[in-house]
N, C-alpha and C positions, 0 to 999 in steps of 0.2 A: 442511486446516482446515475449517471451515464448508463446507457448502454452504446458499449463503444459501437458504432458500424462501420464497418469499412467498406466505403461502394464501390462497384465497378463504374467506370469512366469510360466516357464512349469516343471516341477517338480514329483519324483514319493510321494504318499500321506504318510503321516508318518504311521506306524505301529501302531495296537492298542495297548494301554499299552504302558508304558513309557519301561520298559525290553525292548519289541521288536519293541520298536522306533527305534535304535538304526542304526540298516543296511538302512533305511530307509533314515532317517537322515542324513544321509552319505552321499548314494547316492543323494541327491536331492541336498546336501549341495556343493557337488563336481561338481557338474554340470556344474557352469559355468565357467573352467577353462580356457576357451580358450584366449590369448592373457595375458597368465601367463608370467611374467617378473622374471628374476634371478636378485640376487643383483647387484650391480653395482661394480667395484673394490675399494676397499677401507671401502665397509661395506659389508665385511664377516659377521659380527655378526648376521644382519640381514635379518630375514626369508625373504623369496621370498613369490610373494602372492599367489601362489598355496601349499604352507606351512601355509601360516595364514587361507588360507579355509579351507583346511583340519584336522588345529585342530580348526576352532571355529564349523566345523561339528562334533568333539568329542565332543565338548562342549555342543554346542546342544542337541548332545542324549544323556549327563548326565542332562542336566538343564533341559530338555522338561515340565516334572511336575511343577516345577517351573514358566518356561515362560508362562506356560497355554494352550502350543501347544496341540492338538488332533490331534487323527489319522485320522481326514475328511480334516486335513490342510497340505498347501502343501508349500514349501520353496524357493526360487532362491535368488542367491547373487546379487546383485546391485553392490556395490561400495566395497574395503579396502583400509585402511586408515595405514598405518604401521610405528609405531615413530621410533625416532634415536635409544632406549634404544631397540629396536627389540619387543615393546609393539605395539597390532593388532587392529582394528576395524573390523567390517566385519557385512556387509550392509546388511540387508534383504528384499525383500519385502513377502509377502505371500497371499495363495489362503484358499476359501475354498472350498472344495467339485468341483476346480476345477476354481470355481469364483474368481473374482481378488476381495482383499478385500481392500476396500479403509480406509489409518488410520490402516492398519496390520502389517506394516511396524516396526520394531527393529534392534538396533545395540547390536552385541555382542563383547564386550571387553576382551580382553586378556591380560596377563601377559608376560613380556618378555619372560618366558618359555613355554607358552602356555596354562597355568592355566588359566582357565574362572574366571573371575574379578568383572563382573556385567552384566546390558544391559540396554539399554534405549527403552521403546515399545512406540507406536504411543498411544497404547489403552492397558491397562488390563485387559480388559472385553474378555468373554467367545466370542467367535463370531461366536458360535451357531445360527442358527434362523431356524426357524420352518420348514419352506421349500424352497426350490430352484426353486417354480414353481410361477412364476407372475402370480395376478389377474388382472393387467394390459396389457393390448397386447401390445406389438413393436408400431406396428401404432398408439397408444393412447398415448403413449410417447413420439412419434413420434411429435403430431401433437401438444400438450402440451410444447415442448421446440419452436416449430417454434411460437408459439403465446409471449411465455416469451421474444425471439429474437426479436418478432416484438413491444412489449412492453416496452423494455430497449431502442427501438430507434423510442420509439412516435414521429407524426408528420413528419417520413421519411417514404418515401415507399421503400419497399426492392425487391431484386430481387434475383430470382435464391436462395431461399430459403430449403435447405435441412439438413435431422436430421437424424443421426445414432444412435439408442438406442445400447445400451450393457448391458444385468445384470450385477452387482457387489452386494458385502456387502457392506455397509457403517456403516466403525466404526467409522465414524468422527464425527458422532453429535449424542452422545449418546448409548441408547441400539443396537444394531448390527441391521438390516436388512436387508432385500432385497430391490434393488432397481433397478434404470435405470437411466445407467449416458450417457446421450445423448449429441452429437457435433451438435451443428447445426450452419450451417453458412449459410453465403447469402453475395451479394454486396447491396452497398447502390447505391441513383441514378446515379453518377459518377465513379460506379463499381468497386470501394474500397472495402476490406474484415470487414465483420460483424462477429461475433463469438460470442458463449456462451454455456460454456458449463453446463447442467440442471439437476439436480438430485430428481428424482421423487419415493415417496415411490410404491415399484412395487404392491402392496398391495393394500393398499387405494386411489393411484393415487395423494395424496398433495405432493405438493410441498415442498424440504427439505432445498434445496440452488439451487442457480443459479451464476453463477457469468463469466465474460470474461473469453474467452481463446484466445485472443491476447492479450496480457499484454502490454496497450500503454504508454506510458511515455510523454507524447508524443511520383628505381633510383634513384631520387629528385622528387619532384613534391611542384607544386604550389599549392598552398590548399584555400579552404572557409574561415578556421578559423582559422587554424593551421600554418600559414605562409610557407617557402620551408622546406620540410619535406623530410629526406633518404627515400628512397624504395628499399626490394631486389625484383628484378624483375627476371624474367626467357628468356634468348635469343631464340627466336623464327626464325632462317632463319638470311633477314636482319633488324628484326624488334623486338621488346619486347613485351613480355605478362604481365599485372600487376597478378601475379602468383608467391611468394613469397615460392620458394626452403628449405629455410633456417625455416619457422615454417609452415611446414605439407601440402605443396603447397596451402594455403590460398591463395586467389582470388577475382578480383571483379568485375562483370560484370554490362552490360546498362540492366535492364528490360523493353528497351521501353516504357515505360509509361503506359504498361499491367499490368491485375491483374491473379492471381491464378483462377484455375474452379475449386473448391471440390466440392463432392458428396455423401453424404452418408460417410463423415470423409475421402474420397478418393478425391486426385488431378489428376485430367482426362489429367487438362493440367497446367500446371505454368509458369507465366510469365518467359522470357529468362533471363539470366542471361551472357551475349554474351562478351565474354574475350576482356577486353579493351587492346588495342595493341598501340604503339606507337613506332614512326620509332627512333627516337635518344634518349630515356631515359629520356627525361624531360616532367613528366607530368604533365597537367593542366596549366592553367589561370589565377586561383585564382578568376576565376567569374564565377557567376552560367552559362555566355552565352557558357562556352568551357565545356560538359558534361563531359570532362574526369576531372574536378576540382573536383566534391563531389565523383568520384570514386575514387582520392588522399586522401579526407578525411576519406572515409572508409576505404581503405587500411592501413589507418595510425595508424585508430583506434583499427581495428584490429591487429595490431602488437604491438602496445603500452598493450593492453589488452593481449595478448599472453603473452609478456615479463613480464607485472607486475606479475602474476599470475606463471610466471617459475622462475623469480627470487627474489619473494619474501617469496613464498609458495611452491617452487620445484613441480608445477603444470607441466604437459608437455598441451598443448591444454585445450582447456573446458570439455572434457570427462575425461583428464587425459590420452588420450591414444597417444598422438604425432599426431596424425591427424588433420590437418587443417579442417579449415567451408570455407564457402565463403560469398562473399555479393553481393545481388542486391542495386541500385541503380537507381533513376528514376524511381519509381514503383508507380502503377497506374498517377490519377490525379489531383494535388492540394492536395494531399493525406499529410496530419497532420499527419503522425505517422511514427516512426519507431518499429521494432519487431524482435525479434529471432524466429527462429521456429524449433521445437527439428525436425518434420518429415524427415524436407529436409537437417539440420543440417545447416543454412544457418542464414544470419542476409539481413534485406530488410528495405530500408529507400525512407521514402516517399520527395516530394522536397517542400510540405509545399505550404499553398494559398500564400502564399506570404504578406500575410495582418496579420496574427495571428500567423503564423510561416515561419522560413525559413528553404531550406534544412535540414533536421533531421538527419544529418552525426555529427555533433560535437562530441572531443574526449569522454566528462563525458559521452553522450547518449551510443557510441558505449562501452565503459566499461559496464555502468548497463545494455544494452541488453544483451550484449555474458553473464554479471554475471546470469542469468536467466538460460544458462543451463546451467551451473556450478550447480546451486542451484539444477535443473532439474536431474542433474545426482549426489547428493549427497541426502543432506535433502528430495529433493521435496515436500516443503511447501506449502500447497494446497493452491489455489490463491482466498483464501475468508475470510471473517472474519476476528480474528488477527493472523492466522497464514498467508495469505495474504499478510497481513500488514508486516509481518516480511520478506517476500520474497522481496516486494517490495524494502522495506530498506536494502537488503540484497545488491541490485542490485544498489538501488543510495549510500550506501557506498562503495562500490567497486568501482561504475564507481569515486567517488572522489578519492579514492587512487590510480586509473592509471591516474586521471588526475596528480596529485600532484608525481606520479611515475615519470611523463616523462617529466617532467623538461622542458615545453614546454614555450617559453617567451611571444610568442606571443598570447598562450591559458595555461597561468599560472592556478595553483591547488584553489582553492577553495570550499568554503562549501555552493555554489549554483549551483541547477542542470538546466542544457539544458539552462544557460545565453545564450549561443552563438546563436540559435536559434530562441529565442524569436523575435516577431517584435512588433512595435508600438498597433498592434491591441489587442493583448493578453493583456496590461496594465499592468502588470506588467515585472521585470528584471529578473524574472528567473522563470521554472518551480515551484520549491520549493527549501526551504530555509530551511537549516538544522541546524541553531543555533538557530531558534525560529522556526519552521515548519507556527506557525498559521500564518505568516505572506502573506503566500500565501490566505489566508481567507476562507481555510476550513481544515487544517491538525490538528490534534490533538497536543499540547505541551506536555499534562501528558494523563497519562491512566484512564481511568472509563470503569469501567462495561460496559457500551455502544460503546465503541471505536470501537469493532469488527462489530458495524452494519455501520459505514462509511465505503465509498468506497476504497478499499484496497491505492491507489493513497494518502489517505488522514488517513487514519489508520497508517500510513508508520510510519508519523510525531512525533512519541514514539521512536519508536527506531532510528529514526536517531537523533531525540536531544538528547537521550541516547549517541550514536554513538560520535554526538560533544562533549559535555559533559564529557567522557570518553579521549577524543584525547585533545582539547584545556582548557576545564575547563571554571568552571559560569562565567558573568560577561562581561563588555565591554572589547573588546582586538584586535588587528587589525593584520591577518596573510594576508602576501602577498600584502597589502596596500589595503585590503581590510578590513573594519569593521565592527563587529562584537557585537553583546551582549546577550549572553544569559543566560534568568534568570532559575531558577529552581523551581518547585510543589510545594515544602516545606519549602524553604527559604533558604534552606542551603548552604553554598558555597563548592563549586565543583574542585580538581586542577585536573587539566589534565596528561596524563602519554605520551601522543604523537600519531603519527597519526598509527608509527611502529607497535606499541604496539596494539593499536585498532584493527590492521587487522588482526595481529596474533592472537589475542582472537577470533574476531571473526569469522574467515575462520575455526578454529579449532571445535569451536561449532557448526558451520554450516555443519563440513564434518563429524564430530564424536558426538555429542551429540544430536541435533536437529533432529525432525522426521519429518511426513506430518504432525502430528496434535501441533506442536510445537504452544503456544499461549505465549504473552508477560509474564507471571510465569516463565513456562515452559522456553523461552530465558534469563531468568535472572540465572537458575538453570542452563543451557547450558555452559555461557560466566563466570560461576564462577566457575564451573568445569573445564573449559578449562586453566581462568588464575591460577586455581591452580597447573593444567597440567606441565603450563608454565614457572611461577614463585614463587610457592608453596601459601600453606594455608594462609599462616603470610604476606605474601608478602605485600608491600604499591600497587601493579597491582591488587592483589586478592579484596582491601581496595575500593580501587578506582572503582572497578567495582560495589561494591555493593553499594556506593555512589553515583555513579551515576542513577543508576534503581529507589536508593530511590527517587533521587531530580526531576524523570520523575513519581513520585508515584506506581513504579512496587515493591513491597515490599515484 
């Protein structure tokens, strides 16, 4: 899946004093204008986003006291968000003293007319810290993430082993510091990608978190799972490109069965991604022995995920910017995993031992992959703990609503993840199961205090029985001829408002309320603001959402 990054923002530093914040402010605020869009015909009303930055950069240098900003910190836009009523979002993330600060991150809200409204911060803590110099060296951080690496995969030996430290603040867990948030990857013995990435107080050298940074989930064309499937393809001479014109030249190429070289957070070399071409427009088998079938399924995915996402949420691509990703295929060997990867902007699916999984192209997987940079390029819910957790389910509910989007017969929608994939070995029918999560026999059904130390895969299982919960409501019920029953934390029964409805709430809280340090509170506070957003305070959707968080114990 994803690997989350979180970049430093270049920026000039705010002015001392809130007064001669001001110019400051501005300019740092205005910064990242480039690939500003004018409205569309038909809504004049509403501001363009080089309008929304430049008043929520007024806004800033009136609020800055407020927000807690200081003159050693420094601003860049991320993301906006801009509703139909000409009401703004506008994404921040932030430095200090030049540091990227992890958990710095705020949305500033707007008013149809540009009036500063509120904001939501990651942290409200000062993000002061004593000094910017490690007591820690590079190399000692260095060598500290490469043992946690080789520790999360006891009993393997790894190879090609390397760590990129970078200082940051870390406002995520608690008082502000200094730290060192190190990449380190490696292959395992069949030369598959390892990742983790390490966060080390740069100070006293403990350990603060660790957690992945591959986030695994594990014309026509004939497909694996998906039966004969459209493709728009691109005419090449007298032959086709699977290269897809019509959403952002999206693509899907063989990776021969190679893996990626990184080094120090750097790809020296990565596997190919070599344009699958086909002479008459019908592609694939529909068996794994014709390689061009699981590049059918990915192609598919990808465009089904495109479309859900433009036409249910007026998303253009997973950045928002009309640019296509592309996908490998046939990557590494016996490789269990599929993943997004913000670097190369790309999605890479492994073809599975064949014993415990198969091909990891199926439609739900390639949904919740490409939802990771969605999340990546909005929220960016750090991938630990329960904010983690909420990213995860961010990406297995979405991947269900492009399943259930595409109206697909022969891989109908459903509220179980990577069914398609699964084989006899795994033992069970599906990844995870989102009307009762524990059924998989480690997710969480309700929340406790403790939820955030299970593995984010398994933290998920809160808010996607939220998620059900919220779409079908408690109790046995059978969508799609398949059955269902799920019970609630507290006893209480649950009705459902729909699957619509679900994703509207939640995409909206995802791109305007929820920060990095968003934890299941924090998303019940999100999805209630949102349905208020959507369908007001009193609404039976506002009702329903807060009924459902209760019956998962988020209260």
């Amino acid at each position: 899946m994803s690997r989350n990054r979180i970049r430093p923002t270049r920026g000039s530093r705010l002015a001392a004093g809130v007064a001669a914040a001001t110019t400051a402010l501005l300019a740092t605020a205005l910064t990242p204008t480039a690939g500003a869009v004018t409205p569309t015909a038909g809504a004049a009303e509403r501001p363009s986003r080089a309008t929304a930055i430049a008043d929520a950069a007024t806004a800033l240098a009136h609020e800055a006291a407020r927000l807690g900003l200081t003159s050693a910190e420094g601003t860049g836009v991320r993301d906006v968000v801009i509703d139909a009523d000409g009401g703004r979002h506008v994404r921040y993330d932030r430095t200090y003293r030049r540091l990227p600060v992890l958990g710095g991150d705020f949305v500033i809200h707007l008013a149809p007319d540009g009036s500063y409204r509120g904001a939501d911060r990651a942290t409200s803590r000062d993000l002061a810290v004593p000094t910017t110099t490690p007591a820690l060296s590079a190399p000692k951080a260095a060598s500290l993430a490469a043992t946690a690496l080789r520790a999360a995969h006891a009993g393997q030996t790894l190879r090609k082993v390397t760590a990129r430290p970078k200082l940051v603040v870390d406002a995520l867990h608690g008082t502000p510091r200094l730290a060192w948030r190190t990449d380190v990857v490696g292959q395992d013995s069949l030369g598959n990608p390892v990742a983790r990435m390490v966060l080390t107080d740069a100070r006293t050298g403990r350990r603060i978190d660790a957690w992945d940074s591959i986030e695994t989930a594990t014309g026509d064309g004939s497909s694996l799972y998906s039966g004969t499937v459209p493709l728009e393809t691109t005419p090449s001479g007298s032959a086709y490109q699977l290269k897809d014109p019509t959403r952002g030249n999206t693509y899907t190429g063989d990776a021969a069965n190679k893996t990626d070289l990184c080094i120090f957070g750097i790809c020296i070399s990565r596997a190919p991604a070599t344009l699958f071409t086909d002479a008459d427009n019908h592609w694939g088998g529909g068996a794994a022995t014709d390689r061009s079938s699981a590049a059918v399924d990915a192609q598919y995915g990808t465009d089904e995920t495109w479309d859900y996402y433009k036409d249910v949420h007026g998303r253009n691509g997973i950045a928002g910017d009309g640019k296509g990703s592309y996908n490998r295929v046939h990557y590494g060997s016996k490789y269990n995993n599929a993943f997004w990867d913000d670097s190369c902007f790309c999605m890479t699916y492994g073809d599975g031992d064949g014993t415990t999984f198969g091909p990891l192209v199926a439609l739900d997987v390639a949904g919740h992959e490409m939802s990771h940079g969605v999340t990546s390029k909005t929220a960016a819910l750090t991938y630990s703990g329960e904010s983690g957790g909420l990213n995860e389910a961010t990406s297995d509910i979405f991947g269900t609503l492009v399943e259930f989007h595409a109206h697909n017969a022969t891989d109908p929608g459903d509220y179980l993840i990577g069914e398609k994939v699964v084989r006899s070995g795994f033992g069970k029918p599906a990844l995870r199961f989102m009307d009762r999560p524990s059924k998989d026999g480690n997710s969480a059904d309700c929340w406790s205090s403790s939820v955030g130390n299970l593995d984010v895969h398994y933290s998920s299982g809160v808010a996607n029985h939220f998620a059900y919960l919220l779409a079908e409501g408690s109790g046995p019920t059978t969508v799609g001829g398949v059955p269902y029953d799920s019970p609630t934390c507290d006893g209480s029964t649950v009705t459902g408002i729909g699957r619509d409805k679900l994703g509207a709430i939640w995409y909206r809280a995802l791109t305007v309320y929820m920060t990095s340090s968003t934890k299941y509170a924090g998303a019940r506070t999100a999805t209630l603001n949102a349905a208020k957003d959507l369908y007001g305070a009193g609404s039976t959707e506002y009702g329903a959402v807060a009924a459902a968080w209760s019956a998962v114990s988020v209260g």
